[in-house]
PDB file with SEQRES, HELIX, SHEET and CRYST1 records, atoms N, CA, C and O in Angstrom:
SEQRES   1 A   80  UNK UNK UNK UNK UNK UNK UNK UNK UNK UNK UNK UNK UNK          
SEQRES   2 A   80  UNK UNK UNK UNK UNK UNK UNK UNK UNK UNK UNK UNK UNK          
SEQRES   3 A   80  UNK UNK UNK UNK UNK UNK UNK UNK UNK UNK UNK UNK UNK          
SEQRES   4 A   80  UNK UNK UNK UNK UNK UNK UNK UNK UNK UNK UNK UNK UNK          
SEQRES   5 A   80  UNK UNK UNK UNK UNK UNK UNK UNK UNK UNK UNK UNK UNK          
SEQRES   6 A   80  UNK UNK UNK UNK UNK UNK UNK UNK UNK UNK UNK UNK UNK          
SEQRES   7 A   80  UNK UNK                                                      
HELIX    1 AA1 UNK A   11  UNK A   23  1                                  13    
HELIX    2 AA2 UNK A   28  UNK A   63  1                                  36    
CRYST1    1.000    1.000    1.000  90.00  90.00  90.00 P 1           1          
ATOM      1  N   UNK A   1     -41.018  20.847 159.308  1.00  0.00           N  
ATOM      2  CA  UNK A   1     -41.659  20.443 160.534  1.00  0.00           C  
ATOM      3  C   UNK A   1     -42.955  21.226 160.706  1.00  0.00           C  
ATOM      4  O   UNK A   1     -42.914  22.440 160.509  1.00  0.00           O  
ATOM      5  N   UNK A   2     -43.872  20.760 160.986  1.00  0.00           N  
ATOM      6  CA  UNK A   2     -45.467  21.028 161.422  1.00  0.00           C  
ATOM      7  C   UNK A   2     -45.114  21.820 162.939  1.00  0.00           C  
ATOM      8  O   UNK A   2     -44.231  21.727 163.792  1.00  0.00           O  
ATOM      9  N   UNK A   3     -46.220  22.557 162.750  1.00  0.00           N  
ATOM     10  CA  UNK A   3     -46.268  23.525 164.167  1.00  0.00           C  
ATOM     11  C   UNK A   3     -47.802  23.308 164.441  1.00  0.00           C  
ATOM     12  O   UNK A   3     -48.601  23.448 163.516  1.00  0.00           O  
ATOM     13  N   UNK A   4     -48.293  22.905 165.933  1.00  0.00           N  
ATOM     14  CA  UNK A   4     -49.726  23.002 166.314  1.00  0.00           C  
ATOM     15  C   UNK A   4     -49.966  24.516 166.490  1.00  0.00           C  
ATOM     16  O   UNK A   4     -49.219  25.432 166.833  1.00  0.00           O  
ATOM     17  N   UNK A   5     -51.172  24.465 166.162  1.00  0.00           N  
ATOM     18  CA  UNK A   5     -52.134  25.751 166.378  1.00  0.00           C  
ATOM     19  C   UNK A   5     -53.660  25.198 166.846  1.00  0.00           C  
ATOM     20  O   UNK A   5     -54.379  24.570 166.069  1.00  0.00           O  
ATOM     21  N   UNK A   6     -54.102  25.575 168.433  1.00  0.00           N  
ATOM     22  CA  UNK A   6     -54.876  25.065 169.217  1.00  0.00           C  
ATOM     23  C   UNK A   6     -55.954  26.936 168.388  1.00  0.00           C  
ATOM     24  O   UNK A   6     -55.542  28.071 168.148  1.00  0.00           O  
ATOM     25  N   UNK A   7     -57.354  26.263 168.245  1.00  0.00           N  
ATOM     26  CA  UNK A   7     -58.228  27.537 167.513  1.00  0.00           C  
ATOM     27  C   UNK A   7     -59.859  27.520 168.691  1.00  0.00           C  
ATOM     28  O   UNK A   7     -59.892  26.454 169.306  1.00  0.00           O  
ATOM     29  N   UNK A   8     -60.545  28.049 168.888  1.00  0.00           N  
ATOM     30  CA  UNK A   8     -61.693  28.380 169.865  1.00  0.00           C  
ATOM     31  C   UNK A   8     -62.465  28.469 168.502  1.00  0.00           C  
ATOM     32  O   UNK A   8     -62.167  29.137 167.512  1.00  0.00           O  
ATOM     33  N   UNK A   9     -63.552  27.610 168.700  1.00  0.00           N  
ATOM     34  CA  UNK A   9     -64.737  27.481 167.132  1.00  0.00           C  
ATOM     35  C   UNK A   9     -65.959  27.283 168.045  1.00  0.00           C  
ATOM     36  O   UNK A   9     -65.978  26.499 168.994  1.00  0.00           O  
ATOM     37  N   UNK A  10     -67.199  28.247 167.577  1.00  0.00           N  
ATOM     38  CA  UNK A  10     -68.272  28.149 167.923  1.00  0.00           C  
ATOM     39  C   UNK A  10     -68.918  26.758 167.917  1.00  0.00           C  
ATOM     40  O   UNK A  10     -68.874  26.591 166.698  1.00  0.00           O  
ATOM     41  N   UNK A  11     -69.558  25.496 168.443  1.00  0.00           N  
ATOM     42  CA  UNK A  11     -69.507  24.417 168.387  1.00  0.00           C  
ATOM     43  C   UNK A  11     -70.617  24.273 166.945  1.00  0.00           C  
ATOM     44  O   UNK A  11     -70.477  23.322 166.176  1.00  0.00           O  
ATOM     45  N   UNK A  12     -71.655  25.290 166.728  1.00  0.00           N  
ATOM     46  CA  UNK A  12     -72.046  25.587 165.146  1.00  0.00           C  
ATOM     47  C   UNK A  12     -71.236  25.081 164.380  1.00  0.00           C  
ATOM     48  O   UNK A  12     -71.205  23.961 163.870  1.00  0.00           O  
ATOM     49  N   UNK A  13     -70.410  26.146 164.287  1.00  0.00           N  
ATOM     50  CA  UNK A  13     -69.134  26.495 163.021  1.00  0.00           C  
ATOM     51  C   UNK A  13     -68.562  25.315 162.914  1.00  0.00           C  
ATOM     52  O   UNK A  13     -68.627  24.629 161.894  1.00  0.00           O  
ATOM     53  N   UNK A  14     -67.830  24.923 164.184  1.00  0.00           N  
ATOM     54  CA  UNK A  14     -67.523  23.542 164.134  1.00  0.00           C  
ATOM     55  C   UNK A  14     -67.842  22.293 163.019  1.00  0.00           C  
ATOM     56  O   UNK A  14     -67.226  21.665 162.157  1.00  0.00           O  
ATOM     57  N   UNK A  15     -69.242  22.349 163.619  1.00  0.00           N  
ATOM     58  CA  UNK A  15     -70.238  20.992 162.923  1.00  0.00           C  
ATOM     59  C   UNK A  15     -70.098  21.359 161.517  1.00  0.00           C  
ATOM     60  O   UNK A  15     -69.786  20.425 160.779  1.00  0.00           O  
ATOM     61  N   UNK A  16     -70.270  22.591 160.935  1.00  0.00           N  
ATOM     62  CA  UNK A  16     -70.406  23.208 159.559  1.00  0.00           C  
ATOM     63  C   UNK A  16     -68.844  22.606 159.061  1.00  0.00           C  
ATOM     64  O   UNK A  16     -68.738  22.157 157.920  1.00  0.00           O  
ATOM     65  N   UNK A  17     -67.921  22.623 159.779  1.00  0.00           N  
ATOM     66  CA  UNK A  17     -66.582  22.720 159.114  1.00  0.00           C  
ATOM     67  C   UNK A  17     -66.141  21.554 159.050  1.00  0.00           C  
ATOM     68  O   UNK A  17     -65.298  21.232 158.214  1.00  0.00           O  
ATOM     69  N   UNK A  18     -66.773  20.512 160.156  1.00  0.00           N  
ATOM     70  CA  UNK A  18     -66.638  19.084 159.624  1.00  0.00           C  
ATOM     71  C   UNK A  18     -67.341  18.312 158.812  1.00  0.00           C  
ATOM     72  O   UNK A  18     -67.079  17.176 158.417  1.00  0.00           O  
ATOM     73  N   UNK A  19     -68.512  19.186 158.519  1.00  0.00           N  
ATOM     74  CA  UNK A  19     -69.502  18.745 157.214  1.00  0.00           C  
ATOM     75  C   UNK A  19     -68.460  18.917 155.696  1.00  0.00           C  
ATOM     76  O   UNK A  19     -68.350  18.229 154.682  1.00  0.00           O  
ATOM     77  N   UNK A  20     -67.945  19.937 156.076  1.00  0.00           N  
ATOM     78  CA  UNK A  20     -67.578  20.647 154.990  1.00  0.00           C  
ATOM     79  C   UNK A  20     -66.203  19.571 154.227  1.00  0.00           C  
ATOM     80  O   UNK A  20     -66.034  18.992 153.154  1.00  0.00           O  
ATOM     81  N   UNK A  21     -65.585  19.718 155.265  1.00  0.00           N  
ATOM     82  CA  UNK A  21     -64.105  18.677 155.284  1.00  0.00           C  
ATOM     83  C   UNK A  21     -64.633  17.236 155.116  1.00  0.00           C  
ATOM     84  O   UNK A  21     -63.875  16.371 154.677  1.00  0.00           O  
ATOM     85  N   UNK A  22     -65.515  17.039 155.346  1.00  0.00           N  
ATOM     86  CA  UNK A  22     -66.460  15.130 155.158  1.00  0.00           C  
ATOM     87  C   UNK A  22     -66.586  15.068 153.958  1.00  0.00           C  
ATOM     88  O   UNK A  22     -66.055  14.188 153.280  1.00  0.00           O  
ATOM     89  N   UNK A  23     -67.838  16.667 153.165  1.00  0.00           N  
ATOM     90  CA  UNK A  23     -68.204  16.538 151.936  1.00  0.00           C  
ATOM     91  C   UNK A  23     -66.906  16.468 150.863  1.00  0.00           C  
ATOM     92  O   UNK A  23     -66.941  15.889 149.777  1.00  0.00           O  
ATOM     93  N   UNK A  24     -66.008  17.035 151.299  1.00  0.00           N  
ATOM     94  CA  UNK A  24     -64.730  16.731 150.491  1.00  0.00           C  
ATOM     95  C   UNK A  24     -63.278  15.804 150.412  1.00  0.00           C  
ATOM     96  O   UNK A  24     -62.138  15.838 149.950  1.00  0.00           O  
ATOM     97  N   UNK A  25     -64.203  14.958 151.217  1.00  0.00           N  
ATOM     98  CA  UNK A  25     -62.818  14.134 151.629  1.00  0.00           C  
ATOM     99  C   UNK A  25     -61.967  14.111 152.393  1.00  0.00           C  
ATOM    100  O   UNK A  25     -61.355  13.101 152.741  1.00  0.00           O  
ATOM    101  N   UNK A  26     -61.768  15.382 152.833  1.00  0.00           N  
ATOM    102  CA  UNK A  26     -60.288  15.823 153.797  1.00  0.00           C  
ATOM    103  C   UNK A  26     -61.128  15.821 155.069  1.00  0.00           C  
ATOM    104  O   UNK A  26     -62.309  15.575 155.317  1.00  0.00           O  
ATOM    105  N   UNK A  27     -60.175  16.151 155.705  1.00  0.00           N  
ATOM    106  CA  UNK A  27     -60.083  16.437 157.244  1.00  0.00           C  
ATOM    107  C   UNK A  27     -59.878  18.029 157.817  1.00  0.00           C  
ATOM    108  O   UNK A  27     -59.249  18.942 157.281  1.00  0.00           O  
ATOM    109  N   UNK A  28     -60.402  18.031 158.704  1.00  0.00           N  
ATOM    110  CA  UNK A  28     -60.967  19.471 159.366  1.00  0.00           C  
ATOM    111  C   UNK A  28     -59.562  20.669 158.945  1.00  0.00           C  
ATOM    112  O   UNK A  28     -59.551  21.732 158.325  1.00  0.00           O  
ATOM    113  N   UNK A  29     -58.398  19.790 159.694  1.00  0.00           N  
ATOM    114  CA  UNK A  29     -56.918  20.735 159.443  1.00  0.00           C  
ATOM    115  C   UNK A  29     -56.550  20.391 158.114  1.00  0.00           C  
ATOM    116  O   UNK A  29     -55.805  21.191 157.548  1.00  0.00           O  
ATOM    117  N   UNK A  30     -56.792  19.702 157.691  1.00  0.00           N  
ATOM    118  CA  UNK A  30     -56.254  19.956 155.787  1.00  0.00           C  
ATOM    119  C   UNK A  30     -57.352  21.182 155.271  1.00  0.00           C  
ATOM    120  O   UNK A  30     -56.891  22.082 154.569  1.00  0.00           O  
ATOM    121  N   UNK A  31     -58.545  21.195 155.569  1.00  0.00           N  
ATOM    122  CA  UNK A  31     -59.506  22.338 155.269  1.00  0.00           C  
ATOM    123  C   UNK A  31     -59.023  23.441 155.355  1.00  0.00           C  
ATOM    124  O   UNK A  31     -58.772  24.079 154.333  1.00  0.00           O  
ATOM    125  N   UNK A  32     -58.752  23.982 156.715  1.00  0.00           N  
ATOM    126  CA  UNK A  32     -58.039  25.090 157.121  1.00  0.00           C  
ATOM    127  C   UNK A  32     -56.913  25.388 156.446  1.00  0.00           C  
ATOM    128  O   UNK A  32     -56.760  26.409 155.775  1.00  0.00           O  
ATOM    129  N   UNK A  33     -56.077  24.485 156.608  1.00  0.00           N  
ATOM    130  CA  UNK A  33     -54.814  24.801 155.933  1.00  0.00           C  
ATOM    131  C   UNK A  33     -55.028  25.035 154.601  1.00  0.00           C  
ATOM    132  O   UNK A  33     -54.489  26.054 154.167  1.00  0.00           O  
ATOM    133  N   UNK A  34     -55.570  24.474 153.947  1.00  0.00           N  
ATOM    134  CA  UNK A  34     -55.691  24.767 152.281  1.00  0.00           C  
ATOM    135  C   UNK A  34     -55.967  26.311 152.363  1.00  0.00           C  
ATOM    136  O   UNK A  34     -55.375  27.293 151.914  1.00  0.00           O  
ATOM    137  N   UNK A  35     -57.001  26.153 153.047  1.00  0.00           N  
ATOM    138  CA  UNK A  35     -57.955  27.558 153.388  1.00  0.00           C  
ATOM    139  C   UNK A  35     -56.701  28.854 153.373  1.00  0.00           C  
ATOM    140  O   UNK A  35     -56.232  29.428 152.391  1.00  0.00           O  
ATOM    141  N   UNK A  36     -56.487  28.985 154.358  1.00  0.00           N  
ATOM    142  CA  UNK A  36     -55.520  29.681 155.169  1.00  0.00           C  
ATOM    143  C   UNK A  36     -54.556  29.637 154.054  1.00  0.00           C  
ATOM    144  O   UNK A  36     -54.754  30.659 153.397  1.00  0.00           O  
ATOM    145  N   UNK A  37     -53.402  28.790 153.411  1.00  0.00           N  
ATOM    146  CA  UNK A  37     -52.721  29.239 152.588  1.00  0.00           C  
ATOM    147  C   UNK A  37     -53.301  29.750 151.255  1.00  0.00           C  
ATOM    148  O   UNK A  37     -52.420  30.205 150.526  1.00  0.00           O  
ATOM    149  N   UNK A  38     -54.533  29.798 150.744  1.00  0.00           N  
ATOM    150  CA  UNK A  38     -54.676  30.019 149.455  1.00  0.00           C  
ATOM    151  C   UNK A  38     -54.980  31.343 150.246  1.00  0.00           C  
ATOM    152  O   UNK A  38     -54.487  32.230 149.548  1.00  0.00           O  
ATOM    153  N   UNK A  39     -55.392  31.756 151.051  1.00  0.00           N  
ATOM    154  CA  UNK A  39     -55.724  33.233 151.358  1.00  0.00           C  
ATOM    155  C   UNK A  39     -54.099  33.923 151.791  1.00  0.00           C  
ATOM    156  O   UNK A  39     -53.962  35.142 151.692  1.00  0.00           O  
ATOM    157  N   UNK A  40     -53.168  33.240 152.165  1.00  0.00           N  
ATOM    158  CA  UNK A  40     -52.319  33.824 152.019  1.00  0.00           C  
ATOM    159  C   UNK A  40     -51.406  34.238 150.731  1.00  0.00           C  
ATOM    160  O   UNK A  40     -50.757  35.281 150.659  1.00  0.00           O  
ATOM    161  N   UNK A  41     -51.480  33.171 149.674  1.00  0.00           N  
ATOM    162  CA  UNK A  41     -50.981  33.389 148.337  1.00  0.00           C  
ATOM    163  C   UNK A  41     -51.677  34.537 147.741  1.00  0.00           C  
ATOM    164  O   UNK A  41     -50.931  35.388 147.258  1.00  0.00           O  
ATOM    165  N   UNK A  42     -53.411  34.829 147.638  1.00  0.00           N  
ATOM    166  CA  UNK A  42     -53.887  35.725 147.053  1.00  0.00           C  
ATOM    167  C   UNK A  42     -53.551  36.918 147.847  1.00  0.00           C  
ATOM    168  O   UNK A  42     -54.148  37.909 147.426  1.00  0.00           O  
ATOM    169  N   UNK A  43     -52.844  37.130 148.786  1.00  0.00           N  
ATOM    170  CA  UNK A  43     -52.630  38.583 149.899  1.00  0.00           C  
ATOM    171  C   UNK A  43     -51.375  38.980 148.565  1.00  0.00           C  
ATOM    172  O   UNK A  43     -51.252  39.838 147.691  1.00  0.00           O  
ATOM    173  N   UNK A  44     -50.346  37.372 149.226  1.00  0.00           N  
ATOM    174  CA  UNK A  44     -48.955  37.990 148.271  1.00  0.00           C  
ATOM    175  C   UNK A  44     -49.353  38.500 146.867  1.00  0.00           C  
ATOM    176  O   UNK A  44     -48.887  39.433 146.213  1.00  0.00           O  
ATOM    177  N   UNK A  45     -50.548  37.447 146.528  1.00  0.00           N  
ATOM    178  CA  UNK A  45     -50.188  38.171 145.086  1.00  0.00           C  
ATOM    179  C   UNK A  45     -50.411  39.494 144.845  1.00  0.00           C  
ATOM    180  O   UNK A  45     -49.534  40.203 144.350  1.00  0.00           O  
ATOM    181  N   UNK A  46     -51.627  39.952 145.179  1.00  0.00           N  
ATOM    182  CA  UNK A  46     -51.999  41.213 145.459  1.00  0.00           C  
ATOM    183  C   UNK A  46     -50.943  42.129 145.762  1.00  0.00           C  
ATOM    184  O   UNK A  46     -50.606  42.948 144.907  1.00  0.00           O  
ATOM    185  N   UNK A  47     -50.294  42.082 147.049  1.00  0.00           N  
ATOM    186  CA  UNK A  47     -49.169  42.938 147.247  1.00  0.00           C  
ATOM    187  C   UNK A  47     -48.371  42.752 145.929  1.00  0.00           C  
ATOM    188  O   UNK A  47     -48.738  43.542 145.059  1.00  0.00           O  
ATOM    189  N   UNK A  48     -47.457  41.983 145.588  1.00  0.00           N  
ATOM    190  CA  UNK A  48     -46.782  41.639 144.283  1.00  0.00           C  
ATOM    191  C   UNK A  48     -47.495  42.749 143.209  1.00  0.00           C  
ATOM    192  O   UNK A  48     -46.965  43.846 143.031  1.00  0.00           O  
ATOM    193  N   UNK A  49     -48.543  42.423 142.625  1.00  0.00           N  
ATOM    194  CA  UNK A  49     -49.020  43.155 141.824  1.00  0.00           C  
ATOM    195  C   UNK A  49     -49.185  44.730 141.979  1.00  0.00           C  
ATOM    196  O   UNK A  49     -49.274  45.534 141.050  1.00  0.00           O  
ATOM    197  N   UNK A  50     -49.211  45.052 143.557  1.00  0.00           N  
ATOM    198  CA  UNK A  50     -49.091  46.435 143.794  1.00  0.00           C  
ATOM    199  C   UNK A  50     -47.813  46.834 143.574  1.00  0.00           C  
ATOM    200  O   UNK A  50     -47.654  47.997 143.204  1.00  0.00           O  
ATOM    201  N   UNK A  51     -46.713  46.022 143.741  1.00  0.00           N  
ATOM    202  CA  UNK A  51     -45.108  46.568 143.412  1.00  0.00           C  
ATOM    203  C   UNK A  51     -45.114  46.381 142.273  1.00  0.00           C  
ATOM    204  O   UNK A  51     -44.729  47.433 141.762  1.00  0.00           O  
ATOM    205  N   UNK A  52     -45.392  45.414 141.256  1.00  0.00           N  
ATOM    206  CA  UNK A  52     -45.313  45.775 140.088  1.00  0.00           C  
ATOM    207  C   UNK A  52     -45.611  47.318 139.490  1.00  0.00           C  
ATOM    208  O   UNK A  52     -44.836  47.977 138.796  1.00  0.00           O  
ATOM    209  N   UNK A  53     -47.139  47.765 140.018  1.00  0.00           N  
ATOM    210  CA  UNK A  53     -47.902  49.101 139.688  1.00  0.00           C  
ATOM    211  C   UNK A  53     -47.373  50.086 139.917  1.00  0.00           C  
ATOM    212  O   UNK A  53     -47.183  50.971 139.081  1.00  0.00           O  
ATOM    213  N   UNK A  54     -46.941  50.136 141.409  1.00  0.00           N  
ATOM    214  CA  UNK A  54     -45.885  50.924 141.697  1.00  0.00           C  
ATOM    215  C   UNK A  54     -44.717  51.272 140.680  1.00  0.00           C  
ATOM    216  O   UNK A  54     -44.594  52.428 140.273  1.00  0.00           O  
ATOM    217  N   UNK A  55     -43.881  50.281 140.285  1.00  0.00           N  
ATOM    218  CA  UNK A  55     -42.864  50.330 139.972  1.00  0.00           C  
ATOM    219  C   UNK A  55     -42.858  51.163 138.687  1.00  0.00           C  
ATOM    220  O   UNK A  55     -42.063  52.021 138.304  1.00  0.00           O  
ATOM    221  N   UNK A  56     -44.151  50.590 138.039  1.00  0.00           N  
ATOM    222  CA  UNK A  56     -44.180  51.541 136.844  1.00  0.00           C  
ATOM    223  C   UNK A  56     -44.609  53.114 136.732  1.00  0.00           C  
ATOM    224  O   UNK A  56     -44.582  53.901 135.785  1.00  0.00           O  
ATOM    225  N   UNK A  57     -45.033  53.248 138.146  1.00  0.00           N  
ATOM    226  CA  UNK A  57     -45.463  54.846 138.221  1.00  0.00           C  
ATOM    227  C   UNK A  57     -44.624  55.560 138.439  1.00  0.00           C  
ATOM    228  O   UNK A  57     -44.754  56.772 138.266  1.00  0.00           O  
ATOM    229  N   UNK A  58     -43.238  54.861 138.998  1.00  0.00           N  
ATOM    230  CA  UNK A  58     -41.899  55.150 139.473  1.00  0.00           C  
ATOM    231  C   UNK A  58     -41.367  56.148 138.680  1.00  0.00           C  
ATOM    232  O   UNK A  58     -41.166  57.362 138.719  1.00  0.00           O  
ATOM    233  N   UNK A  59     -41.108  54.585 137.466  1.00  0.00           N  
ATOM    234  CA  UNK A  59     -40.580  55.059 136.278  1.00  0.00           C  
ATOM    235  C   UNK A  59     -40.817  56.434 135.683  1.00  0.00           C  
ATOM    236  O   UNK A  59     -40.102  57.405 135.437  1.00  0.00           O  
ATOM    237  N   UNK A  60     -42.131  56.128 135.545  1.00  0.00           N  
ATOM    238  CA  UNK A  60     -42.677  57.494 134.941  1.00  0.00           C  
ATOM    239  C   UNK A  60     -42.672  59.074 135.578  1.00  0.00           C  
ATOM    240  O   UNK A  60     -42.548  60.153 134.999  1.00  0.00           O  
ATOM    241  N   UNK A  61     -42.896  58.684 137.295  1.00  0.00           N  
ATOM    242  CA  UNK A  61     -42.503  59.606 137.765  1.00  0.00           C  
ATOM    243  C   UNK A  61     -40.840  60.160 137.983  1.00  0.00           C  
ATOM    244  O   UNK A  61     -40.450  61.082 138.699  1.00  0.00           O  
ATOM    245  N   UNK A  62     -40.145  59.364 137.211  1.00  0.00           N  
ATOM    246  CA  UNK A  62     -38.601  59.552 137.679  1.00  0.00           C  
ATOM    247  C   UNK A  62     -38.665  60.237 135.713  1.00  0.00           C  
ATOM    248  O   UNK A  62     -39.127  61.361 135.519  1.00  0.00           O  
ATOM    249  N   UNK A  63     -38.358  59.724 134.991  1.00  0.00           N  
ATOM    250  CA  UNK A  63     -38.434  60.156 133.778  1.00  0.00           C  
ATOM    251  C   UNK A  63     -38.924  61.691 133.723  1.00  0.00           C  
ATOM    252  O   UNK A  63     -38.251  62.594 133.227  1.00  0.00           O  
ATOM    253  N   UNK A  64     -40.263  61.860 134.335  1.00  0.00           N  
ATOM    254  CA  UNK A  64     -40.964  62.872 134.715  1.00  0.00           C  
ATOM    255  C   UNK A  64     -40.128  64.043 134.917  1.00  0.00           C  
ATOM    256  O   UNK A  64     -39.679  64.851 134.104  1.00  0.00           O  
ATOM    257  N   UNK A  65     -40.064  63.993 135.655  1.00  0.00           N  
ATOM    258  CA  UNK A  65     -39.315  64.905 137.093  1.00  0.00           C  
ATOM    259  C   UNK A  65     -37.891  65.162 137.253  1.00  0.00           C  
ATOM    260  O   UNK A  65     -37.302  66.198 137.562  1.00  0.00           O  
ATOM    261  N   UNK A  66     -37.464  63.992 136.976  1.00  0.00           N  
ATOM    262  CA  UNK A  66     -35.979  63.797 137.214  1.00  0.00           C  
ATOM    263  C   UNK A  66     -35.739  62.953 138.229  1.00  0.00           C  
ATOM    264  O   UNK A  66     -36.817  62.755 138.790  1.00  0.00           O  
ATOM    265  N   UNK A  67     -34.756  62.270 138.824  1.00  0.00           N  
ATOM    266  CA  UNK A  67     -34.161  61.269 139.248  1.00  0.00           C  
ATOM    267  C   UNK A  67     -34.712  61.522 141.100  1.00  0.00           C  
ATOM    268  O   UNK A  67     -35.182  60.697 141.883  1.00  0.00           O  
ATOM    269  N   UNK A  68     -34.442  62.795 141.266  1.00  0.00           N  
ATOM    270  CA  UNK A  68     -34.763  63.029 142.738  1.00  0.00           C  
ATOM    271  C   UNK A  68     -35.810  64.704 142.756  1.00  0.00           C  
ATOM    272  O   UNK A  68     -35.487  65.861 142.487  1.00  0.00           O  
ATOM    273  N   UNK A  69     -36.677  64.291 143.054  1.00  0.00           N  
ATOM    274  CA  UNK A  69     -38.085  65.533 142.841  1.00  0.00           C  
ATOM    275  C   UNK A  69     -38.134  66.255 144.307  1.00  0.00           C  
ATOM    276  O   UNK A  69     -38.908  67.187 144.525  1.00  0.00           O  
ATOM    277  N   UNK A  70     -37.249  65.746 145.274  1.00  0.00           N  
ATOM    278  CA  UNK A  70     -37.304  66.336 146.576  1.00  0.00           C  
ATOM    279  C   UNK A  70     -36.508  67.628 146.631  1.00  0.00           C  
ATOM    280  O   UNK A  70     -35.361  67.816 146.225  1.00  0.00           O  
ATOM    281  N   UNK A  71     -37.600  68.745 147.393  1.00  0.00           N  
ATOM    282  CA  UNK A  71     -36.695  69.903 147.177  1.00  0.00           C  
ATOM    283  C   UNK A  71     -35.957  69.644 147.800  1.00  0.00           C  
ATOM    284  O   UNK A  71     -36.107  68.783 148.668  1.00  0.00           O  
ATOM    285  N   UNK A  72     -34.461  70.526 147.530  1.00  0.00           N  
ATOM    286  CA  UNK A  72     -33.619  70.722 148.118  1.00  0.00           C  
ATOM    287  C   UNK A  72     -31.987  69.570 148.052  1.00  0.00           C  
ATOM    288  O   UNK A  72     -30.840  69.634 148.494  1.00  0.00           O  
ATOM    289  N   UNK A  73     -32.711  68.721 147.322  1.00  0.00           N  
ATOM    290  CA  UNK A  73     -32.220  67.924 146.819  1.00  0.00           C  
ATOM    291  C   UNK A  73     -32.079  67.557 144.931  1.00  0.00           C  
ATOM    292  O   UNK A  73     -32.813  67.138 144.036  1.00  0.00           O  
ATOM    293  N   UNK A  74     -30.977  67.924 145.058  1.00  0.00           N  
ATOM    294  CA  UNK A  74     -30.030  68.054 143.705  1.00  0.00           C  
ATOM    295  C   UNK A  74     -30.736  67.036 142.980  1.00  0.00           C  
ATOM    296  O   UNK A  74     -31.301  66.258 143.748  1.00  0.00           O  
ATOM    297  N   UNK A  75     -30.986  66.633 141.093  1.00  0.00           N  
ATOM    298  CA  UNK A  75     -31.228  65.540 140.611  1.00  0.00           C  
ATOM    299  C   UNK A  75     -29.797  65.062 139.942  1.00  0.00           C  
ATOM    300  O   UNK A  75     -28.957  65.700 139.307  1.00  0.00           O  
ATOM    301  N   UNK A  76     -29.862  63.707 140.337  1.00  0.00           N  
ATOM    302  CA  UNK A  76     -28.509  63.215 138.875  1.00  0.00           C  
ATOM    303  C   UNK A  76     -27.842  62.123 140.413  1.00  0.00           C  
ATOM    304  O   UNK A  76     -28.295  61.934 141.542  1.00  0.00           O  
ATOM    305  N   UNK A  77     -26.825  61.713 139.820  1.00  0.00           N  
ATOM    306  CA  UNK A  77     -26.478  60.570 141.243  1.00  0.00           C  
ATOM    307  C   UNK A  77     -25.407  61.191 142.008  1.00  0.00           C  
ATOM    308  O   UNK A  77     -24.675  62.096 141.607  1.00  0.00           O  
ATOM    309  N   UNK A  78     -25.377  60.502 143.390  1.00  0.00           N  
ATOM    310  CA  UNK A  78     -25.101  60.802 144.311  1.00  0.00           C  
ATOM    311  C   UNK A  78     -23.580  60.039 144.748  1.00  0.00           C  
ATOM    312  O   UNK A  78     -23.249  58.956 144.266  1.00  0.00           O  
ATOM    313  N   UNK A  79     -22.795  60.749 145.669  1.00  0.00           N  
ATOM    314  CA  UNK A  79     -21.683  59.653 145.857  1.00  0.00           C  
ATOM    315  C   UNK A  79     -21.034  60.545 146.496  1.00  0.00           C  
ATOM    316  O   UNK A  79     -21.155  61.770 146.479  1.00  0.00           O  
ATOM    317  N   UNK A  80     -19.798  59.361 147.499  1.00  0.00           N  
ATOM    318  CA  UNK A  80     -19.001  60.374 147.973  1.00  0.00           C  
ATOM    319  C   UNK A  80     -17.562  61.164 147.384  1.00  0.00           C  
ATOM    320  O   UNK A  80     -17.043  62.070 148.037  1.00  0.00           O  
TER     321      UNK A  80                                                      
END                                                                             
């Protein structure tokens, strides 16, 4: 199901964004929306790719160090 989203556009921007959506065929909210989700996929991916990076510094820092590098805290696993 579709959800409205009412937006405040400079009446400029406007004209620009229905030029824009004309020159391509679509319509003003297919513009946006394309818009808007491809900028949301490149966020995820980005994040994604930071957990990947992460993950491998992990590694290395766990290999490193040992399992738990916090003082005071024992390395090797835990349980009751």
């Amino acid at each position: 199901m579709s959800k409205r989203v009412t937006i405040c556009l400079d009446e400029k921007f406007h004209e620009r964004l229905k030029a824009r959506a004309a020159a391509q065929g679509t319509t003003v909210t297919a513009l946006i929306t394309e818009v808007t989700m491809r900028e949301l996929d490149e966020d995820r991916e980005q994040f994604l790719a930071g957990v990947d990076e992460f993950a491998e510094i992990w590694d290395y820092f766990q290999e490193r160090f040992g399992k738990s590098a916090r003082p005071g805290k024992s390395a090797g696993p835990t349980g009751p």
